[in-house]
C-alpha positions as protocol buffer text, in pm:
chain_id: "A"
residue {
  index: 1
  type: UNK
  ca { x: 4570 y: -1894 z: 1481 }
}
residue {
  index: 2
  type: UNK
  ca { x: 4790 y: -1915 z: 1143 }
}
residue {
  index: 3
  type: UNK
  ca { x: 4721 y: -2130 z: 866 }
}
residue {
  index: 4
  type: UNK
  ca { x: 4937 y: -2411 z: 823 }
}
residue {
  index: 5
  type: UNK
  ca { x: 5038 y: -2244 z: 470 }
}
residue {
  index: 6
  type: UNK
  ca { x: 5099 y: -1935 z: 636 }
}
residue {
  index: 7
  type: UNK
  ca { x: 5279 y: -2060 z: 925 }
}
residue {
  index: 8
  type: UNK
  ca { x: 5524 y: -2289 z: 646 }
}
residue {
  index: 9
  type: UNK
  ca { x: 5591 y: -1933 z: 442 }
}
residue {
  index: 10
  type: UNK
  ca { x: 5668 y: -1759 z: 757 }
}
residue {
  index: 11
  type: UNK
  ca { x: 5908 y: -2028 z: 883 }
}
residue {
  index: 12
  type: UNK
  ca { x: 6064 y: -1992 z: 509 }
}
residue {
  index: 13
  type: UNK
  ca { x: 6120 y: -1643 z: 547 }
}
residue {
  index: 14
  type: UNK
  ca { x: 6287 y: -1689 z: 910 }
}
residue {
  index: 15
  type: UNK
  ca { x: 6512 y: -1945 z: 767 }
}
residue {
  index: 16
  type: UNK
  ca { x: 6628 y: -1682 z: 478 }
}
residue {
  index: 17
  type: UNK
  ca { x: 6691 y: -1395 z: 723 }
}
residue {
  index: 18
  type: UNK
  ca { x: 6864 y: -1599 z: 928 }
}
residue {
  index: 19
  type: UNK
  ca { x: 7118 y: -1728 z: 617 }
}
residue {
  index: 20
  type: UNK
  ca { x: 7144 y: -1364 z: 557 }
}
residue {
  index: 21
  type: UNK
  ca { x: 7239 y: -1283 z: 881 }
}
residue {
  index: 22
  type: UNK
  ca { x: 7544 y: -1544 z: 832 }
}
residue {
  index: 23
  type: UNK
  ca { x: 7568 y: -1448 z: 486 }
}
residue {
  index: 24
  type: UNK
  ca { x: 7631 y: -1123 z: 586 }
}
residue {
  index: 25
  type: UNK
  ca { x: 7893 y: -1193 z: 891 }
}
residue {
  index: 26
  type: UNK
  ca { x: 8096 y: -1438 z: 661 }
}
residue {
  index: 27
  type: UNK
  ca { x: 8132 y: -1125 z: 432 }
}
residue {
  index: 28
  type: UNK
  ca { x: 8229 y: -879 z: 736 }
}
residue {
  index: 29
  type: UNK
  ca { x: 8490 y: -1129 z: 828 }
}
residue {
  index: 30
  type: UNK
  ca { x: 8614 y: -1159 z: 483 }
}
residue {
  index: 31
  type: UNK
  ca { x: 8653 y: -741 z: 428 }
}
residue {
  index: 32
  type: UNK
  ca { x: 8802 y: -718 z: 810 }
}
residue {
  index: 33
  type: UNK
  ca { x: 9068 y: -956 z: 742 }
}
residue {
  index: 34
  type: UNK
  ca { x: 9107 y: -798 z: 383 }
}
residue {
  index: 35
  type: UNK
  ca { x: 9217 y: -471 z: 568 }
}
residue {
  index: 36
  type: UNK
  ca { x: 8873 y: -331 z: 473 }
}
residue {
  index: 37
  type: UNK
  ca { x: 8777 y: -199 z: 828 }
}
residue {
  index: 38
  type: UNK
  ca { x: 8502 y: 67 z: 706 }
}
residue {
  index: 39
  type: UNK
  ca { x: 8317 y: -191 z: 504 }
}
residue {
  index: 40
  type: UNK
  ca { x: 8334 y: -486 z: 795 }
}
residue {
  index: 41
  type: UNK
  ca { x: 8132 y: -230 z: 1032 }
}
residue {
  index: 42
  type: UNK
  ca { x: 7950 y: -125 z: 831 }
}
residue {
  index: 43
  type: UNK
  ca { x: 7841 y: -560 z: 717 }
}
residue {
  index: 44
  type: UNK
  ca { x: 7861 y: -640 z: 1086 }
}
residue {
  index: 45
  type: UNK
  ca { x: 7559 y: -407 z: 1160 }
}
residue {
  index: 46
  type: UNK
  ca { x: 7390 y: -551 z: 853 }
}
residue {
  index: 47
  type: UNK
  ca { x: 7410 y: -877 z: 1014 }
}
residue {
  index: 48
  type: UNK
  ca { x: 7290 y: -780 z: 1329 }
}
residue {
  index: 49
  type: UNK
  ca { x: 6991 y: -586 z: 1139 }
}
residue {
  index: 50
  type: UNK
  ca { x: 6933 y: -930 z: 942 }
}
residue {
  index: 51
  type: UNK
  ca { x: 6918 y: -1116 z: 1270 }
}
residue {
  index: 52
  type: UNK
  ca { x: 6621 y: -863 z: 1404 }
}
residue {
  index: 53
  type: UNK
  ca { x: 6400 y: -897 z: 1082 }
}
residue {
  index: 54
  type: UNK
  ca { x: 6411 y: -1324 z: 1176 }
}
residue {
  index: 55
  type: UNK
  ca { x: 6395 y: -1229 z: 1545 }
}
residue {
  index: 56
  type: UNK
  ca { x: 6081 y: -1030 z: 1453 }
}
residue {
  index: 57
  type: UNK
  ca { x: 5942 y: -1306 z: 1230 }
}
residue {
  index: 58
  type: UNK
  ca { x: 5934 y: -1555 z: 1547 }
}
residue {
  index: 59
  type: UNK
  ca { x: 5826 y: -1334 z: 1786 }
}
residue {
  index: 60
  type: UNK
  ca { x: 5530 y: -1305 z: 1527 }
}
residue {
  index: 61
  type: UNK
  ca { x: 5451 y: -1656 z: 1440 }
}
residue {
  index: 62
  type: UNK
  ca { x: 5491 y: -1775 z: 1828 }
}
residue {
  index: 63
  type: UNK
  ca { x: 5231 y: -1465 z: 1881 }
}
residue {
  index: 64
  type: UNK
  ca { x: 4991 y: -1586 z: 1671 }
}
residue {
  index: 65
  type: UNK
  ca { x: 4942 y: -1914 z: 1781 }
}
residue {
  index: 66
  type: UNK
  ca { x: 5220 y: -2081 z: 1559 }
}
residue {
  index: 67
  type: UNK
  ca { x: 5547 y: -2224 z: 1600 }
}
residue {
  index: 68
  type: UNK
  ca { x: 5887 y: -2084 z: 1495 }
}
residue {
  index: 69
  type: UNK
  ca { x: 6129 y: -2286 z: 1384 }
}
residue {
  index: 70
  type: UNK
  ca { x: 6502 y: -2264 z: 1436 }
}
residue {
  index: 71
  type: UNK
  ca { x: 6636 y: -2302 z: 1085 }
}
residue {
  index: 72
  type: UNK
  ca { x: 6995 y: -2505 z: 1005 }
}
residue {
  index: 73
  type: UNK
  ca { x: 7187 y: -2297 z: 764 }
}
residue {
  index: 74
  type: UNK
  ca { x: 7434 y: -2334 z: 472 }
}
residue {
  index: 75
  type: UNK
  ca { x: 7772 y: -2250 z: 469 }
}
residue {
  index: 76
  type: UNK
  ca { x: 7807 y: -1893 z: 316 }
}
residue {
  index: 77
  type: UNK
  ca { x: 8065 y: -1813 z: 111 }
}
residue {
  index: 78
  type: UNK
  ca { x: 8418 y: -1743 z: 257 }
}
residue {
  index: 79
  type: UNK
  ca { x: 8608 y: -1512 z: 23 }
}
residue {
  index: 80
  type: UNK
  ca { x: 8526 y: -1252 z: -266 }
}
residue {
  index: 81
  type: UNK
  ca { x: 8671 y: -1142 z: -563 }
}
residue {
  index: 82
  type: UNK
  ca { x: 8698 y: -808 z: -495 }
}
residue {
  index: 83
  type: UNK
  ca { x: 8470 y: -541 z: -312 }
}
residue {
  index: 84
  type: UNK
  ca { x: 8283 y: -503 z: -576 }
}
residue {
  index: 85
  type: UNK
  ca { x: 8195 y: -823 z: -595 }
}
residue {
  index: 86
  type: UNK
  ca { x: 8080 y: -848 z: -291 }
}
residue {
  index: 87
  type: UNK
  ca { x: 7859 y: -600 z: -298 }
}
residue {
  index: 88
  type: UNK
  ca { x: 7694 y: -748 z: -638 }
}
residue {
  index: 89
  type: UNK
  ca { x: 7640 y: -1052 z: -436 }
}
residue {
  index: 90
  type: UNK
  ca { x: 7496 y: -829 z: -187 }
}
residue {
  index: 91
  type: UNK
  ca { x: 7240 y: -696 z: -415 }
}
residue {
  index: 92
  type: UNK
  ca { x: 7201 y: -964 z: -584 }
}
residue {
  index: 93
  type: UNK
  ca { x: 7109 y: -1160 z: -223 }
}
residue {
  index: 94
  type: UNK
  ca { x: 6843 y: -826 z: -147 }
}
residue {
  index: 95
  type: UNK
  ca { x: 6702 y: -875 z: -492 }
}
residue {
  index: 96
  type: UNK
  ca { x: 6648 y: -1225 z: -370 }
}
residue {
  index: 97
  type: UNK
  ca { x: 6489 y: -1163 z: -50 }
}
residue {
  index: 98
  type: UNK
  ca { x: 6250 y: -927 z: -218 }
}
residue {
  index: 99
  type: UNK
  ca { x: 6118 y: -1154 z: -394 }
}
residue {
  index: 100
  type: UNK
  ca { x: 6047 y: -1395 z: -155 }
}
residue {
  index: 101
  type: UNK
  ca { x: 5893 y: -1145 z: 52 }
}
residue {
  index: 102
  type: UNK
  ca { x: 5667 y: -1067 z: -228 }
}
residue {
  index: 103
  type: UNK
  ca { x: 5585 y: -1452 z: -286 }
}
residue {
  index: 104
  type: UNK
  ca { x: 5494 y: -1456 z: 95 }
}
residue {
  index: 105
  type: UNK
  ca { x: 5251 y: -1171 z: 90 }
}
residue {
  index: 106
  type: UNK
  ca { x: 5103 y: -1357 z: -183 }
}
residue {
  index: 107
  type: UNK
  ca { x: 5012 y: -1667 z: -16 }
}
residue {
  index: 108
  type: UNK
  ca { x: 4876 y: -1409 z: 273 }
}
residue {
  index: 109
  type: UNK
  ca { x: 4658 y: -1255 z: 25 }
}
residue {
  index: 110
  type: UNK
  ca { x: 4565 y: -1627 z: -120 }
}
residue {
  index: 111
  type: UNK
  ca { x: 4452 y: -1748 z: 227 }
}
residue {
  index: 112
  type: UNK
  ca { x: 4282 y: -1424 z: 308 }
}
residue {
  index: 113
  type: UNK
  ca { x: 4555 y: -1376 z: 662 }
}
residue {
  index: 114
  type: UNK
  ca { x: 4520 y: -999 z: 633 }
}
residue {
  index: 115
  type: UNK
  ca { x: 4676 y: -1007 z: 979 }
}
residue {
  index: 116
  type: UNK
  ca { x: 4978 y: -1129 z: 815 }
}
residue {
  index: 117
  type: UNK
  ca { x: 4951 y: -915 z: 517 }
}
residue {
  index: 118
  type: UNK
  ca { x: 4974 y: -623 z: 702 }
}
residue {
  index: 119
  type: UNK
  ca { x: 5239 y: -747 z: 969 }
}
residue {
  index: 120
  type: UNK
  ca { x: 5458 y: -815 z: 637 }
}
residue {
  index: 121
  type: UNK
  ca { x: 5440 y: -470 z: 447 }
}
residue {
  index: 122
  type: UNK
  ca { x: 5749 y: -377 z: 719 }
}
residue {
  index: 123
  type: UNK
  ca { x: 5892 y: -624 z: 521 }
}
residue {
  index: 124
  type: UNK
  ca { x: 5808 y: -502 z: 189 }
}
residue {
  index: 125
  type: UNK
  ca { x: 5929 y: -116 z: 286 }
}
residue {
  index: 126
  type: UNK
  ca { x: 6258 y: -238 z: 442 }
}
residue {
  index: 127
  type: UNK
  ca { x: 6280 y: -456 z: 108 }
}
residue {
  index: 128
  type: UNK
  ca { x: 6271 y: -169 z: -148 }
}
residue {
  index: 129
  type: UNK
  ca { x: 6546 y: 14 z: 170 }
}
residue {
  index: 130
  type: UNK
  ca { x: 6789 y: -243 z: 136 }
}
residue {
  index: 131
  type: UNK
  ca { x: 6767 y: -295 z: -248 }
}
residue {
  index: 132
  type: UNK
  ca { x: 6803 y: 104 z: -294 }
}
residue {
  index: 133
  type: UNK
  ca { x: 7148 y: 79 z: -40 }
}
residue {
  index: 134
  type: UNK
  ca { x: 7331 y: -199 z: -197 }
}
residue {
  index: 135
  type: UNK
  ca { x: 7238 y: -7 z: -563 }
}
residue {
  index: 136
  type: UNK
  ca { x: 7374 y: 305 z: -427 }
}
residue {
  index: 137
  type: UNK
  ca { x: 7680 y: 128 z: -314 }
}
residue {
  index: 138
  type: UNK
  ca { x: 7672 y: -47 z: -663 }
}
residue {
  index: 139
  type: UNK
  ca { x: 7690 y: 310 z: -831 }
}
residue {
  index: 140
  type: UNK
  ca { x: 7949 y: 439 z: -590 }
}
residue {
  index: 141
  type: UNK
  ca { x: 8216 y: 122 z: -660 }
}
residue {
  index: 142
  type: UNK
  ca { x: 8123 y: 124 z: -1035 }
}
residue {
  index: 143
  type: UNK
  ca { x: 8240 y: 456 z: -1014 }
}
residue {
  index: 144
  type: UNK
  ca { x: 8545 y: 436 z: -825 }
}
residue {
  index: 145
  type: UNK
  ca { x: 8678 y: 124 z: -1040 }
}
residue {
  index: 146
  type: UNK
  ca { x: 8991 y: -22 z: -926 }
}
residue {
  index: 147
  type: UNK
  ca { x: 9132 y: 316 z: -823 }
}
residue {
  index: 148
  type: UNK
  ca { x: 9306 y: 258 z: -451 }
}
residue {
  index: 149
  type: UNK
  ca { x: 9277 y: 612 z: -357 }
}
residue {
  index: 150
  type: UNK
  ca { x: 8879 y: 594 z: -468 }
}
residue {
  index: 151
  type: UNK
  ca { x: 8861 y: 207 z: -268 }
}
residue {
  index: 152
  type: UNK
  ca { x: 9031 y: 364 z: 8 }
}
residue {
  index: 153
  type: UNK
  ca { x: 8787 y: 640 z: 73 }
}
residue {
  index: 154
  type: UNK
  ca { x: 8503 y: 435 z: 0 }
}
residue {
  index: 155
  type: UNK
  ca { x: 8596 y: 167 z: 249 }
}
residue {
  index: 156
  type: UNK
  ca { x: 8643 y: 506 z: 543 }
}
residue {
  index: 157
  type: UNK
  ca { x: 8345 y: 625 z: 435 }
}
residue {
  index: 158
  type: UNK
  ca { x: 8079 y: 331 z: 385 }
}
residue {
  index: 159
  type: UNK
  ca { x: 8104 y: 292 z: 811 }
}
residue {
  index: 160
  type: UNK
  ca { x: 7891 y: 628 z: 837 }
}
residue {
  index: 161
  type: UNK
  ca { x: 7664 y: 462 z: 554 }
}
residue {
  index: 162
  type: UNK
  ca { x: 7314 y: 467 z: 826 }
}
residue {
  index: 163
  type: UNK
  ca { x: 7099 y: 174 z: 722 }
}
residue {
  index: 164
  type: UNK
  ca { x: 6778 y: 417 z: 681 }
}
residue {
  index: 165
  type: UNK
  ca { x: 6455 y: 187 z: 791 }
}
residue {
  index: 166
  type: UNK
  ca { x: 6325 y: 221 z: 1185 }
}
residue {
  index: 167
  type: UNK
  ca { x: 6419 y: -165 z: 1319 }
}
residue {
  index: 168
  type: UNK
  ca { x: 6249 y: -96 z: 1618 }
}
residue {
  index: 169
  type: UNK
  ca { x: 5910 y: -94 z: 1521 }
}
């Protein structure tokens, strides 16, 4: 049975992969309708992977005795600067999660759920995954600059970017 503490953190974490999920999907729709075909695929499946790590979460605290709870959302942003800017938000959203992540494996350390603790260190690998992506993507645009030749490539070849961390376990 969880903790009522652990159970709240949980739920928190559900409710921010969920907004990243959306988060995530508003900025797909944003690049598709930009022209940016490469880079919507490539945030679509980041979506999806966003909705399994929340998907995970409830299947989890329903497991254990808990209950999950549906979060409402925010409206995420609609439009972007530029790519680049995006993708800053992007990192700047997994630097975020991280985080929180880490503040949740706190409280499971503080309440002495070593269930929990170990259940979440998925978490904290995918985590240090997703922050090293967005920087690598970071480095690649900071390189390119505003050159369209250099955006164009980027946004054919960022599709075939594999998001490296095993969902499935």
């Amino acid at each position: 049975m969880l903790k009522d503490k652990i159970e709240t953190a949980l739920n928190d974490q559900i409710r921010i992969e969920a907004q990243s999920s959306q988060i995530y999907l508003a900025m797909a729709s944003w690049a598709e309708t930009e022209g940016l075909g490469g880079t919507a695929q490539f945030l679509y499946k980041h979506s999806d992977e966003e909705r399994m790590h929340m998907l995970k979460l409830v299947q989890y605290v329903n497991e254990r005795g808990g209950k999950a709870l549906v979060p409402q959302l925010s409206q995420p942003d609609r439009s972007y600067e530029s790519l680049t800017n995006l993708f800053q938000t992007l990192l700047n959203h997994e630097i975020m999660v991280s985080g929180e992540i880490n503040n949740l494996v706190e409280v499971c350390l503080n309440e002495k759920d070593y269930t929990t603790h170990n259940f979440m260190q998925w978490y904290v690998a995918e985590q240090i995954e997703e922050e090293a992506l967005a920087r690598t993507i970071m480095d690649k645009l900071n390189m390119i600059g505003e050159d369209k030749g250099g955006l164009y490539l980027f946004d054919r070849d960022i599709e075939s970017i594999s998001l490296t961390v095993d969902n499935t376990k």
